[in-house]
C-alpha positions in Angstrom: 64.4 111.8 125.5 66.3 108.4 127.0 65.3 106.9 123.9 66.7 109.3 121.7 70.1 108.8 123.0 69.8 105.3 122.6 68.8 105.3 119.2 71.9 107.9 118.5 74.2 105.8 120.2 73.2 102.6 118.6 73.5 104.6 115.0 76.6 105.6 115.9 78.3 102.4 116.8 76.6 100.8 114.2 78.2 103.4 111.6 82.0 102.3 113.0 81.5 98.8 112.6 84.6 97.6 110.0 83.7 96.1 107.2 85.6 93.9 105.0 84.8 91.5 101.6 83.2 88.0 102.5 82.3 85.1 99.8 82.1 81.9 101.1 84.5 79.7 98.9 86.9 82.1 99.6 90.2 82.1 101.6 91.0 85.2 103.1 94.5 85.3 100.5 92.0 84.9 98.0 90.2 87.5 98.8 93.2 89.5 99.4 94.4 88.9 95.9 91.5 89.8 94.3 90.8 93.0 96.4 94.6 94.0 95.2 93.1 93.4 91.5 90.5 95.2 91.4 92.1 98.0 93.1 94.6 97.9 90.4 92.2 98.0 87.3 90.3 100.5 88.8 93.7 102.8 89.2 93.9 101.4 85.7 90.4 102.9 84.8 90.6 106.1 86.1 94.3 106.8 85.1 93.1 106.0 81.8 90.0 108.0 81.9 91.5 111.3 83.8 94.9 111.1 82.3 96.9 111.9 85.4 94.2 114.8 86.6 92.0 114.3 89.5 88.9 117.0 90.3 91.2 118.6 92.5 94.4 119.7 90.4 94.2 122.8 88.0 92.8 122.3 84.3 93.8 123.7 81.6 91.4 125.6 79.1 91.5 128.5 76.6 90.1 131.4 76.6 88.2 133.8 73.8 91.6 134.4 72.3 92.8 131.0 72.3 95.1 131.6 75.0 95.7 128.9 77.8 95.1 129.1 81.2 94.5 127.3 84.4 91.7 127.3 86.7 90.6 125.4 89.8 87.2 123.4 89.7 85.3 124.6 93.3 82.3 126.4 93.7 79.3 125.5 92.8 80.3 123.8 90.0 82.0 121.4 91.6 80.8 117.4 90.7 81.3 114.8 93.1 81.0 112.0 90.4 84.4 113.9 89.1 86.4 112.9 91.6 88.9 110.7 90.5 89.4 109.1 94.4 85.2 108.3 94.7 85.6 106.8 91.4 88.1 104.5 91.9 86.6 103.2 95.0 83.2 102.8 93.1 85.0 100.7 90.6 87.1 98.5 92.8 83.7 97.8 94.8 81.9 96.8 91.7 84.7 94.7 90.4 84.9 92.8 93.8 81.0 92.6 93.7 80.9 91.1 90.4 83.3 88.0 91.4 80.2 87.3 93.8 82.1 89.2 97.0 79.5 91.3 99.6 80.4 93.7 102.0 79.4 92.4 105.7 80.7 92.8 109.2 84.1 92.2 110.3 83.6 89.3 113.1 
């Protein structure tokens, strides 16, 4: 049972430990700077793709009569890979991975 709590306790303070991007020709304005870009194109990306709309806000759709309406995506419906805010982050973490950045412990 001792041993249990350990293990949890280890998960869970290895679970808070900050993060942050590391490359090792990098200054840490460097990486700053590029962090701050690929946070912008991925704002970029998804503005682009969702046109203002995140997973969250009402959409617009027709119904058999062709009138409009507005519903809210939840239920059971609901996709996670449509949320605008997990998207961006997926695409600002690939962007800083392909300019040879990797994720590591904060020292």
């Amino acid at each position: 049972m001792r041993r249990t709590w350990i293990a949890l306790l280890a998960a869970a303070a290895a679970g808070c430990t900050p993060m942050q991007w590391m490359r090792d020709d990098a200054t840490p304005q460097q990486v700053d700077a590029d962090f701050q870009r690929c946070q912008q194109a991925a704002w970029q990306e998804e503005s682009t793709r969702t046109m203002g709309f995140s997973a969250f806000s009402p959409w617009i759709s027709r119904d058999a009569f062709g009138r409009p309406f507005m519903f809210q995506p939840a239920g059971p419906f609901y996709d996670p890979y449509s949320d605008r805010y997990m998207d961006e982050q997926r695409l600002a973490n690939f962007c800083m991975r392909a300019k040879g950045y990797a994720l590591a412990p904060r020292k």
